[in-house]
Steps between C-alpha positions, in 0.01 A plus 500: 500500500626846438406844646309743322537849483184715566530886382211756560491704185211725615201532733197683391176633563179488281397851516156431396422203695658659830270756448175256453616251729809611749479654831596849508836605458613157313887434388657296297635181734721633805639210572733460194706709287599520140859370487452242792667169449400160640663128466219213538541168450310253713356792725336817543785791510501657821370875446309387179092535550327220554221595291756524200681185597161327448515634180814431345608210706407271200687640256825486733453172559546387138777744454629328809450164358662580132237658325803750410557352162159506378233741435207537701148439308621394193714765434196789438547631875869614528799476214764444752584163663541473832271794574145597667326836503237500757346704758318480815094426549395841622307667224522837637893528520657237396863459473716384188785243587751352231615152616798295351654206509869515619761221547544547874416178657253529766603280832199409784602708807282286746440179613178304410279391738350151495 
């Protein structure tokens, strides 16, 4: 298994929808940051949301697992192996992560319990 890297490439706010649906005074997501880098592998990042996590955990998993030589869906998603594009499940902000495959192998820092 091999760690993947996580990058937030943006957070941001539907204007119009805030204004139907958000409480007053609604921001884009203040808990992350363009910029921000993560490493996953088996496990949630510590810092990352868990709300995004939920999101994207899939599509590290297969990066994880070697999906970094292939394309996802057929090849009519993204043109670059070995990458994702996704973003987090809230619909008034969500944030915009790039995550890629890299060729740093992961190791399991606990010990099972049985």
């Amino acid at each position: 298994m091999k760690k993947v890297k996580i990058t937030v490439l943006k957070t941001t706010l539907d204007e119009q929808l805030a204004q139907e649906y958000g409480v007053e005074g609604l921001t884009a997501c203040p808990m992350l940051q363009a910029g921000q880098v993560f490493y996953a592998d088996y496990a949630k990042p510590d810092g990352l949301c868990d709300e995004a996590w939920k999101a994207i955990y899939q599509y590290v998993f297969a990066l994880a697992h070697g999906a970094e030589n292939s394309l996802f869906y057929y090849g009519d998603w993204i043109r670059k192996p070995g990458v994702a594009i996704c973003s987090c499940n809230d619909g008034l902000r969500p944030v915009i992560f790039k995550l890629e495959a890299t060729d740093e192998v992961s190791t399991i820092d606990y010990t099972p319990v049985r």
